[in-house]
gemmi code that builds the backbone of each chain (N, CA, C; Angstrom):
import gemmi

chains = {
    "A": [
        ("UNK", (79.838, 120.294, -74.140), (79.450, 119.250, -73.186), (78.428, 119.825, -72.221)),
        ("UNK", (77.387, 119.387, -72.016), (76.245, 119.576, -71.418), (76.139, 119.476, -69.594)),
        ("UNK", (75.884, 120.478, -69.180), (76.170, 120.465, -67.536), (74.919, 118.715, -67.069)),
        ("UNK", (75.599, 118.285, -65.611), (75.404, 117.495, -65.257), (73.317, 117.828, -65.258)),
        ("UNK", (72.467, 116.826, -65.244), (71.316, 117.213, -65.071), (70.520, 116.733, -63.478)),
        ("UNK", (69.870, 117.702, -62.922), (69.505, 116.592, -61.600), (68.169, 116.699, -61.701)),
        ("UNK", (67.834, 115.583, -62.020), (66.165, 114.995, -62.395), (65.149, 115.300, -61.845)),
        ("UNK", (65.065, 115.972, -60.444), (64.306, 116.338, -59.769), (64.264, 117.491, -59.865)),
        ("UNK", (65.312, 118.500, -60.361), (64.862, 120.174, -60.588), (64.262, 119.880, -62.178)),
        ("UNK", (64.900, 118.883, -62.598), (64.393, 118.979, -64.346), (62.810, 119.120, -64.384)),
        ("UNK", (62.301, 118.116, -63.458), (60.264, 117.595, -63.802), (60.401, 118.853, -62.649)),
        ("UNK", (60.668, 119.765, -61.996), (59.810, 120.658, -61.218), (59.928, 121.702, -62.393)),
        ("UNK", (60.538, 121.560, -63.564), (59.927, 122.754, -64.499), (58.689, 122.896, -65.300)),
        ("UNK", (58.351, 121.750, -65.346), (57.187, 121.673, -65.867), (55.805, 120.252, -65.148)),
        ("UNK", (54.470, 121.205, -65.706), (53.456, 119.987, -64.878), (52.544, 119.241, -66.170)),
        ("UNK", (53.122, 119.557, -67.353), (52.517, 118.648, -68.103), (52.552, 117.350, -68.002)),
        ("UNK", (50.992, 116.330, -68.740), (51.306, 114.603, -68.476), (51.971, 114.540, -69.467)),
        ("UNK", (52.223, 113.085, -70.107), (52.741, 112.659, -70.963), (53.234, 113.611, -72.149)),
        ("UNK", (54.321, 114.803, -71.712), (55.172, 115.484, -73.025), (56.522, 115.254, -72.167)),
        ("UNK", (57.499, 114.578, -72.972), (58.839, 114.392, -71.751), (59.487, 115.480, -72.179)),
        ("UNK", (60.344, 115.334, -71.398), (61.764, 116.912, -71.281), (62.989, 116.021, -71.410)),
        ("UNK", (63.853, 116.485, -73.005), (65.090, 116.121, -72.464), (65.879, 116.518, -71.641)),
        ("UNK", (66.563, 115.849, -71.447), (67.677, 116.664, -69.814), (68.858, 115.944, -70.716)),
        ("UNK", (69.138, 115.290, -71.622), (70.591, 114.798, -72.308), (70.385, 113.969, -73.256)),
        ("UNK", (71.325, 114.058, -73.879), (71.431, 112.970, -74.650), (72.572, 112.302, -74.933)),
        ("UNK", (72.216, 110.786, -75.083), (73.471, 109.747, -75.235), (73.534, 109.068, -76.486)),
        ("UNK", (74.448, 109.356, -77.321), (74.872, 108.855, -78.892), (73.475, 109.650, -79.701)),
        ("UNK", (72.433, 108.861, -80.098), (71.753, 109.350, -80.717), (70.074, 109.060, -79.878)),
        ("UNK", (70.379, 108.988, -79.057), (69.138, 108.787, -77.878), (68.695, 110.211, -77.004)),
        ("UNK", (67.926, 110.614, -76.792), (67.415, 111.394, -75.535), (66.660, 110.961, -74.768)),
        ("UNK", (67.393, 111.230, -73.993), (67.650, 111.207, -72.443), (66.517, 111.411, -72.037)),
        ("UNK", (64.799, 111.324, -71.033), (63.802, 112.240, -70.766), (63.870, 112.177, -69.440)),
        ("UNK", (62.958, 112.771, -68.875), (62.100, 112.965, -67.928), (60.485, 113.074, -68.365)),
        ("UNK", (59.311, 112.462, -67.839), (58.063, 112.725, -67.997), (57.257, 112.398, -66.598)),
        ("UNK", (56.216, 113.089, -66.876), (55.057, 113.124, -65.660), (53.903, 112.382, -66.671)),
        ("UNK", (53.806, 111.306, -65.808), (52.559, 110.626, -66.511), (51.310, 110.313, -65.159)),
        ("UNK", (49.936, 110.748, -65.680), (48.910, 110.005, -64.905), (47.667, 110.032, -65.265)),
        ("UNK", (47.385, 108.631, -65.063), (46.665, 108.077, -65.970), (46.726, 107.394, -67.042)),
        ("UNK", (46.143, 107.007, -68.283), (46.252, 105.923, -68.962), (46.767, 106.829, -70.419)),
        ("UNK", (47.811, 106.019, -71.061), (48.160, 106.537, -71.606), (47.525, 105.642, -73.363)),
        ("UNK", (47.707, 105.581, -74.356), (47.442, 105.400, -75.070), (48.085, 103.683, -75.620)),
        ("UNK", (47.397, 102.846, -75.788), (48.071, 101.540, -76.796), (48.626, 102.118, -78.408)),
        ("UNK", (50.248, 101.733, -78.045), (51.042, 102.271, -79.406), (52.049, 100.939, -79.146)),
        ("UNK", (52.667, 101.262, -80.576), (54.396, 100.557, -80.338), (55.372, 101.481, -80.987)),
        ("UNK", (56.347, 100.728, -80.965), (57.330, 101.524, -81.957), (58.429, 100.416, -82.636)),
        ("UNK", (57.952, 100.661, -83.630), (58.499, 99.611, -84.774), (59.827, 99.509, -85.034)),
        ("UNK", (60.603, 100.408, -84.632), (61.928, 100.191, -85.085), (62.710, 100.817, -83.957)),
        ("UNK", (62.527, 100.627, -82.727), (63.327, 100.946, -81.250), (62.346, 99.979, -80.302)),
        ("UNK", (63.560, 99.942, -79.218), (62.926, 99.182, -77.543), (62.416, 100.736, -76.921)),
        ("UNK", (62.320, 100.743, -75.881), (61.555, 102.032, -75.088), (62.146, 101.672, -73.761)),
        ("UNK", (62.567, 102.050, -72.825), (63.225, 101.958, -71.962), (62.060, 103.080, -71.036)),
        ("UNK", (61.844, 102.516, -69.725), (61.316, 103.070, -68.537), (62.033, 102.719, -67.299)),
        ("UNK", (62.183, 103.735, -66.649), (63.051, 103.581, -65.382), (61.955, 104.646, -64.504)),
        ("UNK", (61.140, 104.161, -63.736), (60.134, 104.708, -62.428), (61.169, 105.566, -61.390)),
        ("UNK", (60.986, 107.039, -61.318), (61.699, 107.478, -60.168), (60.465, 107.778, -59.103)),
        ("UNK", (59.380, 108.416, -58.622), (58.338, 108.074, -58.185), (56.626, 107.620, -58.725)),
        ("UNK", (56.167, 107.159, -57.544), (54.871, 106.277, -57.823), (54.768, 104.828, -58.620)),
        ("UNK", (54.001, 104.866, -59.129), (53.533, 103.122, -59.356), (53.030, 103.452, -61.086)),
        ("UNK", (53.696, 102.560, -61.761), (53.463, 102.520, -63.379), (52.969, 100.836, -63.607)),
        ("UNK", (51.871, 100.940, -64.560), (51.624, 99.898, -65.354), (51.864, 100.291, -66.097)),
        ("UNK", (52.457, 98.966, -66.960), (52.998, 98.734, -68.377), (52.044, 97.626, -68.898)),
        ("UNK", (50.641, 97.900, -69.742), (49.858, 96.626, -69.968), (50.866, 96.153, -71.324)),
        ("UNK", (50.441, 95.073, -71.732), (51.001, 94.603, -72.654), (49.699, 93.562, -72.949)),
        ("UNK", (49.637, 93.256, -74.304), (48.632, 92.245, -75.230), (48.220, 91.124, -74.032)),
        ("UNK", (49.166, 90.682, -72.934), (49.458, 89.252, -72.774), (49.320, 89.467, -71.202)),
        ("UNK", (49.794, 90.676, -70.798), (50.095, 90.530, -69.277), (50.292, 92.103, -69.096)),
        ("UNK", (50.273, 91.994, -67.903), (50.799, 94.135, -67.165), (51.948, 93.708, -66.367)),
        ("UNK", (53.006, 94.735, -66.220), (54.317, 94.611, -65.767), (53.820, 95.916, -65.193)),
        ("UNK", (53.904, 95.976, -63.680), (54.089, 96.924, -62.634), (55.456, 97.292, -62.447)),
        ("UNK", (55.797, 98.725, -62.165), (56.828, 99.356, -61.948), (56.701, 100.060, -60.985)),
        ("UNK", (57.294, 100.284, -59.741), (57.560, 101.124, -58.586), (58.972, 101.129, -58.641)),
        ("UNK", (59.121, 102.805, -57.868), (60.762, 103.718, -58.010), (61.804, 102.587, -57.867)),
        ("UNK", (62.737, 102.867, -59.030), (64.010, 101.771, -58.703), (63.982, 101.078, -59.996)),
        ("UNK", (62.650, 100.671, -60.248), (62.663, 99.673, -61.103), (62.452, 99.932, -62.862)),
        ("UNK", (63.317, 98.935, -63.628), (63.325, 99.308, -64.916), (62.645, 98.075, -65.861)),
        ("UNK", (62.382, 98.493, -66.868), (61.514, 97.844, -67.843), (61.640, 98.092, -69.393)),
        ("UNK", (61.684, 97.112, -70.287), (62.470, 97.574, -71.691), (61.318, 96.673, -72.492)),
        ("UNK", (60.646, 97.599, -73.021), (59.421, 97.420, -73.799), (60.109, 97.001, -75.041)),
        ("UNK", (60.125, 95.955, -75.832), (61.015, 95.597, -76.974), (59.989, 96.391, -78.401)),
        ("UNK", (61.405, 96.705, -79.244), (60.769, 97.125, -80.236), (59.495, 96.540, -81.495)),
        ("UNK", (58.756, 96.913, -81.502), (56.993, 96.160, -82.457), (56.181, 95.511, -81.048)),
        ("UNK", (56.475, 95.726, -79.284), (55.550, 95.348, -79.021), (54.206, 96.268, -78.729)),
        ("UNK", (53.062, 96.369, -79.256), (52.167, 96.623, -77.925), (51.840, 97.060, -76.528)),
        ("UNK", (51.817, 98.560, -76.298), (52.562, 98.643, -74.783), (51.215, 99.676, -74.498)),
        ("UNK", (50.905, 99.730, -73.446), (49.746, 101.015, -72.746), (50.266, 101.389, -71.221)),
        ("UNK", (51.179, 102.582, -71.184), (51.482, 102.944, -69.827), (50.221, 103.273, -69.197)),
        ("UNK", (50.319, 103.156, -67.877), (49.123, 103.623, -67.181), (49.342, 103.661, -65.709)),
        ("UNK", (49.626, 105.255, -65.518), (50.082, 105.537, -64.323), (48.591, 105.534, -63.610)),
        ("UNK", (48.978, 105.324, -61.993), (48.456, 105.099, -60.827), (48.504, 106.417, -59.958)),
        ("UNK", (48.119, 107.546, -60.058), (48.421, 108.334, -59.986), (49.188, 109.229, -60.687)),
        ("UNK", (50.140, 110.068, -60.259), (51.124, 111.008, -60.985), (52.577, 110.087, -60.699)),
        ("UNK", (53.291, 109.963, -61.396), (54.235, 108.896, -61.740), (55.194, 109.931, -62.703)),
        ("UNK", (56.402, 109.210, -61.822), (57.794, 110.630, -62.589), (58.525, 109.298, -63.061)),
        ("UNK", (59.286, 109.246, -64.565), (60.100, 108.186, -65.097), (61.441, 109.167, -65.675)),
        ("UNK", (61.918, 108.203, -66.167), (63.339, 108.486, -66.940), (62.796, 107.725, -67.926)),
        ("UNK", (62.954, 108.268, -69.454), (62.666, 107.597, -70.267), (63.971, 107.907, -71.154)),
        ("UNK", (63.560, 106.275, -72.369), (64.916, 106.365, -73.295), (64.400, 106.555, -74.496)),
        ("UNK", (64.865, 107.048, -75.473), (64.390, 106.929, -76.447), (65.390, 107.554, -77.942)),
        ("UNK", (65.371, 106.415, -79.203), (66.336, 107.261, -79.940), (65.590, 108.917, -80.497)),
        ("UNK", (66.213, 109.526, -80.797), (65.914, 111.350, -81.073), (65.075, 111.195, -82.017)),
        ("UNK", (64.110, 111.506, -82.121), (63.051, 111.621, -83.411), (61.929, 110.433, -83.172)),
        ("UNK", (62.345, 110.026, -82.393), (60.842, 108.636, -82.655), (59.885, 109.067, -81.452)),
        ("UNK", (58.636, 109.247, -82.614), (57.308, 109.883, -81.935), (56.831, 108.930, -80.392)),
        ("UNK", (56.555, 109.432, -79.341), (56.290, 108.844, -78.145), (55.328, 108.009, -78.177)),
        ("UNK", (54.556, 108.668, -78.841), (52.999, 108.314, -79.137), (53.008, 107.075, -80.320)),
        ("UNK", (54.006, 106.774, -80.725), (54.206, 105.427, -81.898), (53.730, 106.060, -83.019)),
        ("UNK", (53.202, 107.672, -83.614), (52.831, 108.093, -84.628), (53.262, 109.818, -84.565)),
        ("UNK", (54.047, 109.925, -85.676), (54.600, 111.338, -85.636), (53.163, 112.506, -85.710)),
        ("UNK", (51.833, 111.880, -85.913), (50.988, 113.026, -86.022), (50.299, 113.071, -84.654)),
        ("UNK", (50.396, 112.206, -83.526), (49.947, 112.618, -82.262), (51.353, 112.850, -81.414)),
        ("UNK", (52.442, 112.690, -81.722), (53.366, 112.657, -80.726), (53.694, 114.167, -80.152)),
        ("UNK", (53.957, 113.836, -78.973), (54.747, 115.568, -78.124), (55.814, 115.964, -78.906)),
        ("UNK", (55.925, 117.150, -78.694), (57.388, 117.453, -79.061), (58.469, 117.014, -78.188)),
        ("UNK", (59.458, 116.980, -78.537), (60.543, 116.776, -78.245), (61.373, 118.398, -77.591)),
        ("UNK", (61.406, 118.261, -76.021), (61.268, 119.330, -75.334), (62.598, 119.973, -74.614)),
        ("UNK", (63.629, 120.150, -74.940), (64.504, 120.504, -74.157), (64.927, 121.362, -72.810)),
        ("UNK", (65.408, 120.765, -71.544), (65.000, 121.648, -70.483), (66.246, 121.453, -69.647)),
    ],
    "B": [
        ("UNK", (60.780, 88.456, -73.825), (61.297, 89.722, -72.914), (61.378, 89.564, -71.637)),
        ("UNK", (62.472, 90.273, -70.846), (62.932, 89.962, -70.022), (61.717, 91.041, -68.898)),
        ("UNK", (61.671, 89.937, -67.386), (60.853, 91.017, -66.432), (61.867, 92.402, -66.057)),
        ("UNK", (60.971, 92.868, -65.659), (61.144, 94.453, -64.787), (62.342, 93.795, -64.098)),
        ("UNK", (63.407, 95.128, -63.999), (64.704, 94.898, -63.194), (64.383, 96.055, -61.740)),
        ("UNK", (64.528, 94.942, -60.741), (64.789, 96.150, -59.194), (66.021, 96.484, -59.094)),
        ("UNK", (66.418, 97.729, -59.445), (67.814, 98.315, -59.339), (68.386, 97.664, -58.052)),
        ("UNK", (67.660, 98.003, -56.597), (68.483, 97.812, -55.404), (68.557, 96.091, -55.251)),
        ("UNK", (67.751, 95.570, -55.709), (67.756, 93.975, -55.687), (68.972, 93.278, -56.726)),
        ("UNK", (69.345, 94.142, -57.756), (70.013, 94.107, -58.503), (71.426, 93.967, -58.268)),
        ("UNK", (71.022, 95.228, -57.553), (73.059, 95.643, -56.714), (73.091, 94.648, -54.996)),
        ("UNK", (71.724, 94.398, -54.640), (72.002, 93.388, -53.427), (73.297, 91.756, -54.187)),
        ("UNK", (72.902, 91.706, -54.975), (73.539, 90.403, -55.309), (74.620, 90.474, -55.474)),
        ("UNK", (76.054, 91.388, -55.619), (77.209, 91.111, -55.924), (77.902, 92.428, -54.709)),
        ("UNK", (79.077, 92.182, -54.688), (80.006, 93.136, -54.215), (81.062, 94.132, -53.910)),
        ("UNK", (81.698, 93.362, -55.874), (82.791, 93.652, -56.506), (82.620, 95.088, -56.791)),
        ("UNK", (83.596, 96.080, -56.865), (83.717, 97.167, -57.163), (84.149, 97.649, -58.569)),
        ("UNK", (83.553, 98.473, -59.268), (84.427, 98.709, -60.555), (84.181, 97.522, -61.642)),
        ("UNK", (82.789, 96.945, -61.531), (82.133, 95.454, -61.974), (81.250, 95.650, -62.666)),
        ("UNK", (80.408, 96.219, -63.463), (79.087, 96.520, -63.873), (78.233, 95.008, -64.317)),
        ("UNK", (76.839, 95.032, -63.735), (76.134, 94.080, -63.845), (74.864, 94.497, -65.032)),
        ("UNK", (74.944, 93.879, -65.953), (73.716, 94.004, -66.714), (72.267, 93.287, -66.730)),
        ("UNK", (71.537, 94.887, -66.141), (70.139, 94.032, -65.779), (68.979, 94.251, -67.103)),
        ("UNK", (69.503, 94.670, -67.917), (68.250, 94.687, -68.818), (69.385, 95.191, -70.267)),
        ("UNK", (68.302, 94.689, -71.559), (69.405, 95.496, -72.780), (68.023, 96.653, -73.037)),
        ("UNK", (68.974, 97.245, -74.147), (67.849, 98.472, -74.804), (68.821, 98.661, -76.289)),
        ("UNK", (67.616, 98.457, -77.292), (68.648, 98.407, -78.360), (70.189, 97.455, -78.347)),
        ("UNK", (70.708, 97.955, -78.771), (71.876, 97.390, -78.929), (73.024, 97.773, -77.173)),
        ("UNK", (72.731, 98.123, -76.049), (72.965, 98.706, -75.330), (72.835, 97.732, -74.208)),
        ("UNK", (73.755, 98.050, -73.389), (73.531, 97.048, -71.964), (73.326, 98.451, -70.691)),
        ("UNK", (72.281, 98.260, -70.181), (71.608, 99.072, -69.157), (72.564, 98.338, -67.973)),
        ("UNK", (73.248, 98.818, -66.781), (73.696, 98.312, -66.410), (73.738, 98.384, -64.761)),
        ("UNK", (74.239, 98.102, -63.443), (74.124, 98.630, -62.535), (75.795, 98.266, -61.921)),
        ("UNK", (76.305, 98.910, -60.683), (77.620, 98.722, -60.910), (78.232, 99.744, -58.960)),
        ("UNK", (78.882, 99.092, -58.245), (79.324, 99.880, -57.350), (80.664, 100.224, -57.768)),
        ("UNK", (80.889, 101.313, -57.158), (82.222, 101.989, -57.423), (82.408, 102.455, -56.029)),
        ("UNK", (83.867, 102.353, -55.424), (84.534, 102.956, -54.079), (85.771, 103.536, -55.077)),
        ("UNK", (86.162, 104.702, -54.249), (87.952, 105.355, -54.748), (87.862, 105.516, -56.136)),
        ("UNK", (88.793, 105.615, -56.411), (89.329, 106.041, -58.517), (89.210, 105.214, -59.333)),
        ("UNK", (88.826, 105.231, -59.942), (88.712, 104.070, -61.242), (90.067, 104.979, -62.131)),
        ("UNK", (90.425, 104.637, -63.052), (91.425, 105.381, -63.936), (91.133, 106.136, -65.055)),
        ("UNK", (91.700, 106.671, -65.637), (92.205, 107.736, -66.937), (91.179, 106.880, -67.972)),
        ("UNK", (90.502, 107.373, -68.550), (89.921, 106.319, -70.277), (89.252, 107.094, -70.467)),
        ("UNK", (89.145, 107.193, -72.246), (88.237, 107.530, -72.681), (87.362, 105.870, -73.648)),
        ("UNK", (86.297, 106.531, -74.520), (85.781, 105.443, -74.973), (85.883, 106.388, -76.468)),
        ("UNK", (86.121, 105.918, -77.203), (86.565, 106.683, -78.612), (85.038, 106.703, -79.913)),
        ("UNK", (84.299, 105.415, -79.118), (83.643, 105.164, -80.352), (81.970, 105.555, -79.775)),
        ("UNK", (82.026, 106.175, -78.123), (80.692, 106.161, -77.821), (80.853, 107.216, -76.559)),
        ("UNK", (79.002, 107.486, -76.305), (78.941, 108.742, -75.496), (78.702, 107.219, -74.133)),
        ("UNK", (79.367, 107.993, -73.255), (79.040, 107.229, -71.404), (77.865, 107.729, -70.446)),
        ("UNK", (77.259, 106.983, -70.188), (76.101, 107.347, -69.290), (75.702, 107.450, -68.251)),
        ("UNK", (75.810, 108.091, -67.567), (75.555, 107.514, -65.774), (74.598, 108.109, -65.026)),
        ("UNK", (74.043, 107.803, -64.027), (72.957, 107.914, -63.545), (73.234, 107.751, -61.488)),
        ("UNK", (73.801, 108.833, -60.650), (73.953, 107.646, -59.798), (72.772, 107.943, -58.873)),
        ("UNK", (73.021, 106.504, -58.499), (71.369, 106.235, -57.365), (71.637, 106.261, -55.798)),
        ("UNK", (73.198, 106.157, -55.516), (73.137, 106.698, -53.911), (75.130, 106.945, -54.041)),
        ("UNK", (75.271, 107.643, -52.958), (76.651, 108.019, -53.126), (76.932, 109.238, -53.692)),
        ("UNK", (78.039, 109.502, -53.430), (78.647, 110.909, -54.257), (79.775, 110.941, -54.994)),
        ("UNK", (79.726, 111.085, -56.752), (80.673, 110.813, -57.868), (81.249, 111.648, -58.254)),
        ("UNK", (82.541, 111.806, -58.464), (83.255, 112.809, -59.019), (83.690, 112.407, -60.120)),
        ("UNK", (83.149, 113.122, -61.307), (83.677, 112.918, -62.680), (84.778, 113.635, -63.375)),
        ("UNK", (85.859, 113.070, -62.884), (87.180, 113.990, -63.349), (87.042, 114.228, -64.897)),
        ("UNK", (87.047, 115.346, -65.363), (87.404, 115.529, -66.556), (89.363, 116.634, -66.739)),
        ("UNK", (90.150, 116.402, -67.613), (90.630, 117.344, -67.873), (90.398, 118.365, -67.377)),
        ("UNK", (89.530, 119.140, -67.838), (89.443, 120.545, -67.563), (88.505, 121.019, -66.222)),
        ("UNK", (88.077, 119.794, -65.725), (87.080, 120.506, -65.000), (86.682, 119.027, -63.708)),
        ("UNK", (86.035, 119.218, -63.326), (85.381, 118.103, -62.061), (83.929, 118.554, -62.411)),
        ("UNK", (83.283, 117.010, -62.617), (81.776, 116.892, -62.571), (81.218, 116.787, -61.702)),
        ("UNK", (80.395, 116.535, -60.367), (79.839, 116.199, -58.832), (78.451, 115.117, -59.242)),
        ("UNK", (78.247, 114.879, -59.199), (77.039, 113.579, -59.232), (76.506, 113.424, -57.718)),
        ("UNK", (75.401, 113.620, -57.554), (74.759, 112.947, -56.032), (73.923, 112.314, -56.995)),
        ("UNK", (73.089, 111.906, -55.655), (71.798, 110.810, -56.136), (70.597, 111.612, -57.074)),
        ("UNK", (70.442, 111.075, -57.896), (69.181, 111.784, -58.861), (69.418, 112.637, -60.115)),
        ("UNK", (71.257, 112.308, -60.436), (71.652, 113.049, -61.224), (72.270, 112.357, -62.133)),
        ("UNK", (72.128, 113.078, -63.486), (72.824, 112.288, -64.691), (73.904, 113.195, -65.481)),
        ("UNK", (74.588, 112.420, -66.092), (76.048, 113.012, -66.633), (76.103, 112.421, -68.238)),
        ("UNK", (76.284, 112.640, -69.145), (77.194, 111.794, -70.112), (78.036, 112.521, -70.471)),
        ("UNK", (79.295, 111.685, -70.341), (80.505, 112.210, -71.181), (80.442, 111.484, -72.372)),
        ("UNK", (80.988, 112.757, -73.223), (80.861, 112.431, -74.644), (81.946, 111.361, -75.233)),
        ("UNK", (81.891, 111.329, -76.130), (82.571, 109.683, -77.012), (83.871, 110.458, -77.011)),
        ("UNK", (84.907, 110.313, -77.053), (86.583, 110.443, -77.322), (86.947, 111.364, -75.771)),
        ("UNK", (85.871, 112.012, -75.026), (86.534, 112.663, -73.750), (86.945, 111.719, -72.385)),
        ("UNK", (87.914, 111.961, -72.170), (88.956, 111.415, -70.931), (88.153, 111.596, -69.697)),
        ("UNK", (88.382, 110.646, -69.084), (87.140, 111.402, -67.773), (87.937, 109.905, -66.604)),
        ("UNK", (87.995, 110.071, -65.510), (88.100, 109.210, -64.639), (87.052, 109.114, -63.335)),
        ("UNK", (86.356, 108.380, -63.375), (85.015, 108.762, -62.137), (86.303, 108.327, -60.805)),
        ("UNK", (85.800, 108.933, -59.776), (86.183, 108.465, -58.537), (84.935, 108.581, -57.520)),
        ("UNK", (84.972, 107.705, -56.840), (83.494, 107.581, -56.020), (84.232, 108.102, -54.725)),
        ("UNK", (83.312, 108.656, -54.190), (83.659, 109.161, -52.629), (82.955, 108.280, -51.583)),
        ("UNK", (83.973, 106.935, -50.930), (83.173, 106.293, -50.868), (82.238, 105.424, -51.296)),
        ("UNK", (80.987, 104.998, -51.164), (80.876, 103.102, -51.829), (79.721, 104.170, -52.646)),
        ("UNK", (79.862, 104.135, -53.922), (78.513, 104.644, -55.209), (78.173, 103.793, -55.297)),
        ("UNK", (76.519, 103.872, -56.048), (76.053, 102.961, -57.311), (75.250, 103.932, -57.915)),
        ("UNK", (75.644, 103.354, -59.284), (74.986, 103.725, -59.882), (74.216, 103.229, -61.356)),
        ("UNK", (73.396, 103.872, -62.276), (73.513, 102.791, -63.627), (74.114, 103.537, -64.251)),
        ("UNK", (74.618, 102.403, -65.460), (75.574, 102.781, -66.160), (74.821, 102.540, -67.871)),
        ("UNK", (75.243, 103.449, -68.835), (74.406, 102.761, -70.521), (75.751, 102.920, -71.075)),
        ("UNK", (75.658, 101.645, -71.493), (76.762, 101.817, -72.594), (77.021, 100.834, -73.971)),
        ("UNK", (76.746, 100.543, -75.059), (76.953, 99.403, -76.136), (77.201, 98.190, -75.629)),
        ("UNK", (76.534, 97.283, -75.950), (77.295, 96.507, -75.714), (78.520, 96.004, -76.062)),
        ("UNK", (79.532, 95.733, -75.890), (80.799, 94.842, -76.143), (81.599, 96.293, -75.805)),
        ("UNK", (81.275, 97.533, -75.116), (82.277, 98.207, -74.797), (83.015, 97.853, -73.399)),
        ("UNK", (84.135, 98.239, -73.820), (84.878, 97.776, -72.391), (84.970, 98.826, -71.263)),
        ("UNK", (84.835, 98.711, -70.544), (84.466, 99.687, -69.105), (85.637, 100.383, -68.879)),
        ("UNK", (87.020, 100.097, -69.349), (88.146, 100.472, -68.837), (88.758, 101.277, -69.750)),
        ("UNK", (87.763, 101.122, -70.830), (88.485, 102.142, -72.368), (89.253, 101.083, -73.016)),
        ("UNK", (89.396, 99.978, -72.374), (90.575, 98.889, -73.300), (90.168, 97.631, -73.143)),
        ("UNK", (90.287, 96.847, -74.312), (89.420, 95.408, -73.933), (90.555, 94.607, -73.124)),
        ("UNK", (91.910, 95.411, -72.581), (92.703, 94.455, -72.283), (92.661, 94.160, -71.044)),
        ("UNK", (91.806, 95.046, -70.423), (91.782, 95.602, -68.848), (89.753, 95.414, -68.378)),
        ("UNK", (89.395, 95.551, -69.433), (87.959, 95.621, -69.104), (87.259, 94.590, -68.343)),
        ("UNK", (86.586, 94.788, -67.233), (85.350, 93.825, -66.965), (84.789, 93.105, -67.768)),
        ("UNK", (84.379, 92.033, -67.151), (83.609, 91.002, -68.280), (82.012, 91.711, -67.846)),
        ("UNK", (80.928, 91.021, -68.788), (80.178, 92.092, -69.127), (78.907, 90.420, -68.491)),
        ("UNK", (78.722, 90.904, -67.173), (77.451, 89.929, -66.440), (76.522, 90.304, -66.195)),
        ("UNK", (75.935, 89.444, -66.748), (74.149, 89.680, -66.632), (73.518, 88.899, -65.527)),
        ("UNK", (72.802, 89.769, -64.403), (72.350, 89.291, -63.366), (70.763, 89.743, -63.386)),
    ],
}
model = gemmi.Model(1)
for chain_id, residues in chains.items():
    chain = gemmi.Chain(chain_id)
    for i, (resn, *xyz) in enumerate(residues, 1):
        res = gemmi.Residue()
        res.name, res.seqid = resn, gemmi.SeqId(i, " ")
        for name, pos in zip(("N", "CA", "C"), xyz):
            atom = gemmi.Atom()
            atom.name, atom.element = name, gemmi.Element(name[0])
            atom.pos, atom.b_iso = gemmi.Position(*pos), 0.0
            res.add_atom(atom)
        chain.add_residue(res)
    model.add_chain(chain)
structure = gemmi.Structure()
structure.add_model(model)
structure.setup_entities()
């Protein structure tokens, strides 16, 4: 069983953008942390939702149709096959969800690794 | 798809303790938000890992063998078949992930009904 994680020593280990850090995992999901800023790439993911939870700064979430703004507190569940382009407003710290193995990037040949911390 | 959830706008709306409110799904999963004061009881969940996240307050995650501590910014999961009783010190919140149709109490006989706000 995995010691408790506190999210704020987790992202002071590292200053990379967009590569997350697991800090846990739940059933067959990990758990992240990421530093995003700036625009991140238009992907989806075909066979999972994506879960974002903002702990600081300001996140866009564009989507085909509309942008969903996120500031700390607030959560957002990108459904699975949509269309999504994060695009932080600065440097922007999240909690992300995601099941274990599915590339961030919506394609296993650009995606980060999968980072344990 | 459902808009962006404000955690604290979330937990402004109800008052009940030991209640979890579901503000968003993910996968098959209800993302949830939820105050806790004093002991909740003895349960395990047999068929899934528990998730928690708390966002203000201080949680004690009784396990068997050991005591977990939770402040704000910290995450825990206890694993699927382990016994654990949270007790809040004082009024918590926090979010909670867990399947949907699981019962909060370890037993559907005792469990919260499962509201989406």
């Amino acid at each position: 069983m995995k010691a408790p994680a506190n999210l704020a020593e987790k992202l002071a280990t590292f200053t990379d953008r967009f590569s997350p850090r697991t800090v846990a995992t739940y059933n067959d999901n990990d758990i992240m942390v990421a530093k995003l800023e700036g625009p991140f790439h238009w992907h989806k993911h075909e066979d999972t939702d994506d879960f974002f939870l903002v702990l600081s700064g300001t996140l866009d979430i564009e989507l085909r149709d509309r942008t969903v703004t996120l500031n700390p507190g607030e959560v957002f569940v990108v459904p699975k096959g949509v269309e999504h382009r994060p695009v932080a407003r600065g440097e922007v710290h999240i909690l992300l969800i995601e099941p274990t193995g599915t590339p961030n990037s919506g394609d296993k040949a650009t995606a980060a690794p999968r980072i344990l911390v």
